[in-house]
SETOR-734152 format. One record per residue: y, z, x of N, C-alpha, C, CB in turn. Coordinates in steps of 0.1 Angstrom, whole numbers, plus 5000, padded with zeros to 4 digits. Glycine has a CB too. Example, Ala and Ser with C-alpha at 12.3 -4.5 7.8 and 13.67 -1.06 7.14 Angstrom:
494350785132495550785123496750785132495550905113497850715128498950715137500050795129499450575141
end
This chain:
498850005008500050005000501250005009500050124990502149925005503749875012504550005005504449685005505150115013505950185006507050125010505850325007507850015014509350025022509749985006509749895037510750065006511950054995512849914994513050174998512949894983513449764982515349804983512749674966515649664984517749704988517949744970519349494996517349734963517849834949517649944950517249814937516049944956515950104952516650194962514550154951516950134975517650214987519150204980517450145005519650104973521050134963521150254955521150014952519750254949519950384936519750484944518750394921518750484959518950664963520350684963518250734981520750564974522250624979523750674967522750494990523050594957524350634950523650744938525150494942522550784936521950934931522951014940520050964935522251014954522451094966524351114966521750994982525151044965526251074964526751134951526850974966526251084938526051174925526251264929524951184917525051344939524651494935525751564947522751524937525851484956527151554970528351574961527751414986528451484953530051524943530151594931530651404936529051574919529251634910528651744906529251584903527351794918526651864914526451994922525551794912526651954935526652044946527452144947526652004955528752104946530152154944529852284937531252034935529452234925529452334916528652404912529752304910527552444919526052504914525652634914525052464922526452684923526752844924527152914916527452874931528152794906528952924895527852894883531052874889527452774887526552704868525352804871525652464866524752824880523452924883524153044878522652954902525153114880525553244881525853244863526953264892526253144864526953124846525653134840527952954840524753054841523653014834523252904823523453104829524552794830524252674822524852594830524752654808524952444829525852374837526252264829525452324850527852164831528552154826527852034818529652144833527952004805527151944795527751794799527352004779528951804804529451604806528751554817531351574813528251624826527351574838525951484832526851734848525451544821524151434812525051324810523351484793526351354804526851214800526751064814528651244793527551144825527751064835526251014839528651134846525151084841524051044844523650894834523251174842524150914823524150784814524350654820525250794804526150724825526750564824526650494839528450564820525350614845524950544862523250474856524750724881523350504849521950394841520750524844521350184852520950654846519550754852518850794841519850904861519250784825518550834813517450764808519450854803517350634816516450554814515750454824516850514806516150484835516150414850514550334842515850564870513550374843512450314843511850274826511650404850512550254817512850214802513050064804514350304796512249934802512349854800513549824792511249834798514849724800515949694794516249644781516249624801514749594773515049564757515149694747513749464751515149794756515249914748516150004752514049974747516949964762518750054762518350044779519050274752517050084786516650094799517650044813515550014798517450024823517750014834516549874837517650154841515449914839514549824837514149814850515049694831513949944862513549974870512050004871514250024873511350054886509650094882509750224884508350024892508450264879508250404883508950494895506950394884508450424908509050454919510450514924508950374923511450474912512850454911512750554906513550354904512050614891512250724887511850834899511650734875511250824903510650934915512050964924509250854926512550834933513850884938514950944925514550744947515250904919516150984907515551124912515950934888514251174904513951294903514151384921512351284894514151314927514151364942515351394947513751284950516051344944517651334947518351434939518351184942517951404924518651504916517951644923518351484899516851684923516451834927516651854941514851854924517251754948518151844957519351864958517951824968520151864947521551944945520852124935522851804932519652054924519152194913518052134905520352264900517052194906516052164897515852184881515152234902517552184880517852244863517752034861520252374857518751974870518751814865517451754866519651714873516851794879515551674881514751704865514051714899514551874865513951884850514451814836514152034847515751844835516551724826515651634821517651634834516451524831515551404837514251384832515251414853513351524835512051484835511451504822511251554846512051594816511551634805511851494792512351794803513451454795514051314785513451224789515451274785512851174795512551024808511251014808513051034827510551154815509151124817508051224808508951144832508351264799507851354790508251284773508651514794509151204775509651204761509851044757511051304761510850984768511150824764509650794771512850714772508850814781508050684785506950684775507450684802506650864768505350844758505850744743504751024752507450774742507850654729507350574733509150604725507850484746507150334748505750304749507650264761505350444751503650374754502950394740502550474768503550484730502650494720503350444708502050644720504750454707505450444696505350274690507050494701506450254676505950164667507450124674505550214649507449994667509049904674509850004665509549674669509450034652510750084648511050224652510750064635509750294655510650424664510950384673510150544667510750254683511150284698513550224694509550094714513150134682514450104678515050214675514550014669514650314670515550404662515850574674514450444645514550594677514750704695514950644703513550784703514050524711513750514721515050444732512450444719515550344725516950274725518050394727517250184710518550474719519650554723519350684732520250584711518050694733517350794746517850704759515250804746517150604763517150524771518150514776516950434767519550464767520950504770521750594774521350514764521050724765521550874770522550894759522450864787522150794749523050854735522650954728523150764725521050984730520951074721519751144734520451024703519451254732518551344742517251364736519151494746516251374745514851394743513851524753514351234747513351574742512551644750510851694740513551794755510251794746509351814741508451944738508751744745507951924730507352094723505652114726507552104701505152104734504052154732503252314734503652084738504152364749504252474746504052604739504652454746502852674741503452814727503152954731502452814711503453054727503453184730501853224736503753264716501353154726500053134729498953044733499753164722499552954740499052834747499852764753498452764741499152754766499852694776498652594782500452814787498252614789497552524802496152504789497052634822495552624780495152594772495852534758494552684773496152384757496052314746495852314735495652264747494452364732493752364722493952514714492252324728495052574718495052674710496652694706494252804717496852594703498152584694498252614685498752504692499352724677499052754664499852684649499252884666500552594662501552504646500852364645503752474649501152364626500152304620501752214612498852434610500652094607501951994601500551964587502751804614501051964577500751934566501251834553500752034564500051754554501051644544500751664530500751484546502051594527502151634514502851494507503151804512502451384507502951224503503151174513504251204495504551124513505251034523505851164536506750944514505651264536506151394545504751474554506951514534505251554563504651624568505451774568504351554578504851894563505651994571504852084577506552074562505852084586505952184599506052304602506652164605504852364604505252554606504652584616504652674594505352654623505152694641506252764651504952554648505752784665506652844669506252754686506653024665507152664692507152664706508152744717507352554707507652794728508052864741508352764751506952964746509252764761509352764771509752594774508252824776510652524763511152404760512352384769511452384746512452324775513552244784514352164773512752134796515652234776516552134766516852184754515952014762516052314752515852354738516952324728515652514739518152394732519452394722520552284730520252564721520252164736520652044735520151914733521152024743518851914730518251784730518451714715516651814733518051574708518851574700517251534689520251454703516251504700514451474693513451524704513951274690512851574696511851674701510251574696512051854692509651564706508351564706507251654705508151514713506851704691506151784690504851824688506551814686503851894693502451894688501851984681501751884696501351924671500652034660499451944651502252114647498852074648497352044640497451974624496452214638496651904627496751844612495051864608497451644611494051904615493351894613492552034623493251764612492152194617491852244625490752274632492352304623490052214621488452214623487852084634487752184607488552004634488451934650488951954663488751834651489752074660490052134672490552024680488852204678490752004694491651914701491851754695491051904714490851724693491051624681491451614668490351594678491751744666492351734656494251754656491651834649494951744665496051734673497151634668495651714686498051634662498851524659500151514669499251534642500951424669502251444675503351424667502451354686504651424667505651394656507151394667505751534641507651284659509051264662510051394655509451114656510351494658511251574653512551544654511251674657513551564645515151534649515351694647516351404638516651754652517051874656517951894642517851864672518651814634519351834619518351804614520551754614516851854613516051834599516351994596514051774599515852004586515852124579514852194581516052104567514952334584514052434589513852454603512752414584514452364610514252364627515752454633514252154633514852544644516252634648515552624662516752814639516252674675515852684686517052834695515752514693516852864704516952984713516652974725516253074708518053014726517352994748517053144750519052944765516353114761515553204768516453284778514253134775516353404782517553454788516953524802518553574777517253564810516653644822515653574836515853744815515753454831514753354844515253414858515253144845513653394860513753394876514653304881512653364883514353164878515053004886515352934873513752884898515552824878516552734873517252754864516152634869518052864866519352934856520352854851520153044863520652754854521352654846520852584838521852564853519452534839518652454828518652544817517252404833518852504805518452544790516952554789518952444780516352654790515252674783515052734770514652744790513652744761514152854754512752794744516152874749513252864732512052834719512452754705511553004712511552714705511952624688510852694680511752414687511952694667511252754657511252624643512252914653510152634636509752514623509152594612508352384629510052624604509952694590510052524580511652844586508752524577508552434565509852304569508952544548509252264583510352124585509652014579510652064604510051944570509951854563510051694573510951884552509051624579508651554590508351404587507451614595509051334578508551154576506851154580509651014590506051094574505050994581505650904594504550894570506550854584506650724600507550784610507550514597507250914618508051004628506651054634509351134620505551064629504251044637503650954650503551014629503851034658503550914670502250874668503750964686501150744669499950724667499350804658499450724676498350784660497450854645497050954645496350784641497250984632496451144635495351184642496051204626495251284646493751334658494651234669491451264654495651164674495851114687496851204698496350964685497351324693498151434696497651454709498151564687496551524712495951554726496151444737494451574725495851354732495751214737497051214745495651084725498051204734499651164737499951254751500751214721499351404745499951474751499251454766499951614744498351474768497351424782498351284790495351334775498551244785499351084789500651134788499150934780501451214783502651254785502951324798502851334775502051434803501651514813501851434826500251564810501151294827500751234832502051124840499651194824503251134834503851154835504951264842503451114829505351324830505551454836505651504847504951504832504551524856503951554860504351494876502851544853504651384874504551254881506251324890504451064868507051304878508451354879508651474888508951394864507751554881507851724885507451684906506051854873506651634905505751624922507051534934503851484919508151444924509051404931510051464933509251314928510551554922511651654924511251784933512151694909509751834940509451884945509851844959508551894941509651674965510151634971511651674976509851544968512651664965514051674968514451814969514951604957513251924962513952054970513352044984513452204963511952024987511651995000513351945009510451854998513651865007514751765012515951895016515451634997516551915002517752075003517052145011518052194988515852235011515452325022515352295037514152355019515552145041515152095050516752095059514151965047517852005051518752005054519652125054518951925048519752225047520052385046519752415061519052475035518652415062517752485074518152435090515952445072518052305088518552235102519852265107518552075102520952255093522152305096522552435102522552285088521752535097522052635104521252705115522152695096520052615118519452615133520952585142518052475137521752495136522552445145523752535148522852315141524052595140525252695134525252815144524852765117523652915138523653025144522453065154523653095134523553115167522853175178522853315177523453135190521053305188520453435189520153455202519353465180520453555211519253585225520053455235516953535220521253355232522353295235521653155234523053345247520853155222520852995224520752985207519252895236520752845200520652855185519252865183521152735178519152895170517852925169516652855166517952995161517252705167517052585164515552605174518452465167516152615185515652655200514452755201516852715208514152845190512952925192511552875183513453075188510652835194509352825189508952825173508752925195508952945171508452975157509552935146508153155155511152965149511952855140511352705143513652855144511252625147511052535152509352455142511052595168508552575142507252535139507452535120505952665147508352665116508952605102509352475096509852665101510452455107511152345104509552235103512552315119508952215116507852085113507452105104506752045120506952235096505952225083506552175076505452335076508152185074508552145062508752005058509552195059508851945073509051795072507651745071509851725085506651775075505251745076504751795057504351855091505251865050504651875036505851775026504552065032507051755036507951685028507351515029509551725034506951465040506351345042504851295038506451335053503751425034502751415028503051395017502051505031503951505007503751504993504251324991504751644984505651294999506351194999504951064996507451195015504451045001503350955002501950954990502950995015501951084985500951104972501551064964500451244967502951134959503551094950503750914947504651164951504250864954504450724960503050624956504750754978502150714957500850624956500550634940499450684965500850744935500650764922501950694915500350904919503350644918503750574916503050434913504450594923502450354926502350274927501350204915502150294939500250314909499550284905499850304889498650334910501250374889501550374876502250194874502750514873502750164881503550034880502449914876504450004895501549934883500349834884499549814866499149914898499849974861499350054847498150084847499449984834497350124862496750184866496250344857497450184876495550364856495150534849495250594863493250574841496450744862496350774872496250984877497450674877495450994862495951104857495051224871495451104839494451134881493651224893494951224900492251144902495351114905496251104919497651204916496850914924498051164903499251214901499051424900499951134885498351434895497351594895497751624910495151584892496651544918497051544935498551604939496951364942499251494936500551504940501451614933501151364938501151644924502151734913501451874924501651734888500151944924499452044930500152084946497951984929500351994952500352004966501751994969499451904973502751874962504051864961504752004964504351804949504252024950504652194942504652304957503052254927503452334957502952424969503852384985501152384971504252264985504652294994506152274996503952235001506752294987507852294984508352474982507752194973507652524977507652654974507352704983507052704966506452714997506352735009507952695020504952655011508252565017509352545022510452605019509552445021510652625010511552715004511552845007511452724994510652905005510253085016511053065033507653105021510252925036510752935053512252905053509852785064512752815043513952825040514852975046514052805026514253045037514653185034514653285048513553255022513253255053513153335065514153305078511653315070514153155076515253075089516853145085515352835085517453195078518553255073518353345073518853235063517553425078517753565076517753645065518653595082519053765070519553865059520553775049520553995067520953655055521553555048521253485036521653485054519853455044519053405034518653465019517953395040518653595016518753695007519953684999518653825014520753665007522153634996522653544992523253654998523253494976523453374967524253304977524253404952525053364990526053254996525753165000526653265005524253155007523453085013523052984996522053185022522752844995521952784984520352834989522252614984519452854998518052895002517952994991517752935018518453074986518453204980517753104965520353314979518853034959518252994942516952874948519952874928517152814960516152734961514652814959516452684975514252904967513252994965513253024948513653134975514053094946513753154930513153014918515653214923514352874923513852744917512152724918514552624925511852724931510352664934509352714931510152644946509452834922508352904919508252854903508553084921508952814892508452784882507752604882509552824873507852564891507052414890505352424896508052284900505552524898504152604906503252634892504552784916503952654883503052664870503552614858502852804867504352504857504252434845503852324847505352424837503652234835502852144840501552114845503352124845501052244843499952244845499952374858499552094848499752454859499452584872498652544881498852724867498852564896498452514905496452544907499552584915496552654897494852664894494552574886494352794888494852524875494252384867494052284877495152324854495252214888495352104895494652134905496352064899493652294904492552284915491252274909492552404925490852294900489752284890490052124884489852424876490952084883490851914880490651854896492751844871491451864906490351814916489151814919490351844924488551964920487551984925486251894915487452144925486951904902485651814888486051684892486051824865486551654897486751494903485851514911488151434910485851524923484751554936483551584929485051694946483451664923481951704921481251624905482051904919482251554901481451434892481751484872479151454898482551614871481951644861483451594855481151794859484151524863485451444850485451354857487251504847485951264849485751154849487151074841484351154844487650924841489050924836488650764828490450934850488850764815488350674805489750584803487650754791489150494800490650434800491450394784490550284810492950444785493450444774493550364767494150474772493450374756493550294744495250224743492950394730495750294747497350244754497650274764498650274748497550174778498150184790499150204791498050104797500050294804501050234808501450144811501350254812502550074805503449944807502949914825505649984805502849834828502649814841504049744842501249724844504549794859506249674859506149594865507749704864506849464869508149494857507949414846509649454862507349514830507649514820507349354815508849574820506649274823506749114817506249144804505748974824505349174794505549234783506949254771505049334787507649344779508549344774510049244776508549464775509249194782511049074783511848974774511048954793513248964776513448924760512748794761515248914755
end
């Protein structure tokens, strides 16, 4: 596989990369401290084409590949892992499952003003009581004619109280258990739908987290993504995704920890030389470039294979598992290379650390992405191929 970046995509790092030197960096200290950050910054992300970088252009898109989204998500998470999440949650959780599963007329009616950045996207699977376990979701959608309603409760939603459609999963059928799983297009003004941020995080204190609540939401049929019993499905291929995002923005804290760190090898002397200069600083610094150039390359491949519309729900697992881990490791050494410094918000290594621990377990926790390896190796999973691929790019399918 050819990783060399093409002069577009080395266009979009460099002007992500300047994005985040101007509008984001500046100001991250007070938005962490505050606990939100400034809501016009989604807009501007719009009108640089990032709400849809990889959204085939007949649908509001950019009309870039996978790969592209990966630098976005890399770039953005090294200014805060509140945007790469953004990003990942509207982009790769939310618009790419519209296009892969949705009907023209929902991709006309969400998928188009997502794409744009006119309207925001995220997703509900999530619950108090299920997480990594799926199958034990407790909200249920019930039809009743031309409607569905909705009663339930999701945790731990990115976007919660700005997003504008929610992708949500619930049972329509309970006696089939994972198959019995539906998905639905939620809009945020239906009736009965309320949400709540979550208050006291460890990390990404600027991102909106929080819970949505569904008292008797009254849900269209045609706001059903695929068919009923195809919820698990969606959601497995959503992940897959997801997932994909999460393992590149791992990369871009990798990147912040790396650049933080060098700078102040250079800065501060000890014993009269910098510290740049002592062995064991020294052996930090390589780990981090050596886990920043490994994950760099998993991810990249699981790119590759998404573009191709490859199934790639092993490699990307790979890359999300190890990404994560070593990013969160980087980030500790971050911490240690700074010292007593390092401990204090003056330093950015301080939120970097606190950031790198929640991608360690969403999305799957670094113990599922070792039990899904290991059943790869040892024969007892196995990866069937979907009944709707990813778009392979560029998108000839979709061209006008």
């Amino acid at each position: 596989m050819d990783f060399t970046f093409s002069e577009e995509q080395q266009m979009l790092r460099k002007t992500v990369r300047e994005f985040v030197d101007k509008e984001i960096i500046p100001y991250m200290k007070e938005w962490d401290e505050r606990g939100t950050f400034d809501p016009a910054i989604m807009h501007k992300l719009a009108d640089l084409g990032l709400m849809g970088v990889c959204i085939p252009t007949k649908y509001g898109g950019s009309g870039m590949d996978y790969n592209a989204l990966a630098i976005v998500c890399e770039e953005l998470e090294r200014g805060d892992t509140a945007f790469r999440t953004a990003v990942s949650v509207h982009t790769g959780l939310n618009s790419l499952s519209l296009l892969q599963f949705g009907t023209e007329e929902q991709k006309e009616k969400y998928l188009i003003p997502q794409a744009k950045g006119e309207k925001i996207g995220a997703f509900g699977l999530t619950e108090p009581g299920a997480g990594s376990d799926v199958a034990s979701i407790q909200t249920t959608a019930t039809r009743k004619g031309d409607y569905y309603t909705l009663n339930g409760q999701k945790s731990w939603i990115s976007l919660c109280d700005s997003a504008d459609h929610f992708l949500v999963f619930a049972y329509t059928d309970k006696e089939k258990k994972h198959q019995g799983i539906s998905a639905f297009i939620v809009e945020r003004t239906m009736e009965g739908f309320s949400s709540k941020a979550t208050k006291g995080k460890l990390g990404i204190r600027a991102g909106n987290t929080g819970e949505l609540f569904l008292e008797d939401v009254p849900v269209p049929v045609d706001n059903r993504l695929g068919e009923e019993g195809d919820g698990f499905k969606i959601a497995m291929a959503s992940l897959d995704n997801g997932r994909f995002t999460v393992a590149a923005g791992a990369c871009g804290l990798m990147m912040a920890c790396l650049e933080a760190s060098v700078r102040y090898c250079h800065e501060r002397e000890t014993f009269g030389k910098e510290i740049g200069k002592h062995q064991l600083v020294q052996q930090m610094i390589a780990n981090m470039e050596a886990g920043l150039q490994m994950s760099r390359l998993l991810v990249y491949r699981a790119g590759e294979l998404k573009n191709s519309g490859k199934r790639n729900t092993r490699e990307t697992s790979l890359a999300k598992w190890q990404a994560c881990d070593f990013a969160n490791k980087a980030a500790d050494d971050a911490v240690q290379i700074h010292g007593a410094y390092g401990y204090s918000n003056e330093y950015a290594v301080e939120r970097y650390l606190r950031n790198s621990k929640a991608p360690v377990i969403y999305e799957g926790t670094r113990e599922i992405h070792t039990i899904m390896q290991a059943e790869y190796v040892l024969g007892y999973r196995t990866d069937k191929s979907l009944k709707h691929p990813l778009p392979a790019w560029p998108f000839e399918s979709y061209k006008e």
